[in-house]
C-alpha positions as CSV (number, residue, x, y, z in Angstrom):
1,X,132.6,215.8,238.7
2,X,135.3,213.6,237.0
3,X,136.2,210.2,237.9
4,X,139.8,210.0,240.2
5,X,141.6,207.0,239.4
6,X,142.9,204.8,242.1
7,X,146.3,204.0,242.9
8,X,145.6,200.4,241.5
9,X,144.3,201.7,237.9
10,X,147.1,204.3,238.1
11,X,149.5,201.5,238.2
12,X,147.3,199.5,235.5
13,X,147.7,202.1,233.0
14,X,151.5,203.1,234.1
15,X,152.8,200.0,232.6
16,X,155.3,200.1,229.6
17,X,153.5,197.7,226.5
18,X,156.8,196.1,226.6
19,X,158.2,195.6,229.5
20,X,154.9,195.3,232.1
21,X,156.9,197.1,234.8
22,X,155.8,200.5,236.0
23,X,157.3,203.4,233.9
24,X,159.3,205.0,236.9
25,X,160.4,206.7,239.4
26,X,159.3,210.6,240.2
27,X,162.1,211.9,240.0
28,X,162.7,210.1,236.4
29,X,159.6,211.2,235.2
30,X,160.3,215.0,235.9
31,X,163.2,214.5,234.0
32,X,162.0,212.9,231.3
33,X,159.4,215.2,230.9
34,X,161.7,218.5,231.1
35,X,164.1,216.7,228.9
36,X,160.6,216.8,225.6
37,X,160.0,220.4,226.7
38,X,157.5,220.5,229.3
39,X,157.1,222.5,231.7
40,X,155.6,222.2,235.3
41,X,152.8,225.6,235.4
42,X,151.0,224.3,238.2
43,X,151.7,221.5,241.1
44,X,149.1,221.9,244.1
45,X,148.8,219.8,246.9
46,X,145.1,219.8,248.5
47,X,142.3,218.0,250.1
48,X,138.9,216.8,248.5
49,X,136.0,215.4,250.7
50,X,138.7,214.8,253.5
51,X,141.7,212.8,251.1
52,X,144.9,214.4,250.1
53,X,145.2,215.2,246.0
54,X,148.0,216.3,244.4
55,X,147.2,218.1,240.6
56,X,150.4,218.5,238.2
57,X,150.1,220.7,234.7
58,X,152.4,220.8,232.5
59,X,152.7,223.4,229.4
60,X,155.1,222.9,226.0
61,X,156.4,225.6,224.4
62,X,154.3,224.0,220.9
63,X,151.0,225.6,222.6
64,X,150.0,222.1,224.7
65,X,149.2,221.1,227.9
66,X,149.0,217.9,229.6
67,X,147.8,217.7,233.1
68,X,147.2,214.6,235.8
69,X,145.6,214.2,239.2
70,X,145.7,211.4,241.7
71,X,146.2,210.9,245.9
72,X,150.1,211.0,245.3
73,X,152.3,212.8,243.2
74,X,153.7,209.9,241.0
75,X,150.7,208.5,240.2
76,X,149.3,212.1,238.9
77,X,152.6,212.5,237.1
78,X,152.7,208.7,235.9
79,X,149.3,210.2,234.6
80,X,151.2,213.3,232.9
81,X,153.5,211.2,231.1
82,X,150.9,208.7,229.5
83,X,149.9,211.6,228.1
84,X,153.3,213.2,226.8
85,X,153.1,210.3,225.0
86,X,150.4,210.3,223.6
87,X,150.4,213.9,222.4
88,X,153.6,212.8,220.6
89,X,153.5,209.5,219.5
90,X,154.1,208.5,216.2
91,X,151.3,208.4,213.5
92,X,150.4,204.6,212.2
């Protein structure tokens, strides 16, 4: 079974390289994300050995996915959009 983060390595890994402050809001994040191209295919709520999970996946229209799972829906979609940028980031 994978490895859930916790709220506190959620937040660790949420932070912007420049800035230090947590990346944003929900409702920022959704937008930001629609506004690349994504596309939410799947947002379930759900319970695993008695603690609430929330799962987010995302599709683009160039054939890609992103996904992200945590105990609250900004931390799985802080998750989704480390990876947004990652699958688009510039090349070095």
């Amino acid at each position: 079974m994978g490895h859930f983060m916790s709220d506190q390595e959620i937040e660790g890994h949420a932070k912007t390289q420049t800035t230090g402050k947590p990346v944003g809001t929900m409702e920022r994040i959704l937008a930001d994300l629609r506004e690349n191209g994504w596309r939410v295919a799947v947002h379930n709520d759900y319970r695993l050995d008695g603690r609430d999970m929330t799962f987010w996946l995302f599709t683009h229209k160039a054939g890609l996915f992103i996904q992200g799972e945590a105990r609250t829906d900004l931390g799985a979609l802080r998750i989704c959009e480390l990876q947004a940028r990652k699958v688009f980031a510039p090349s070095p």
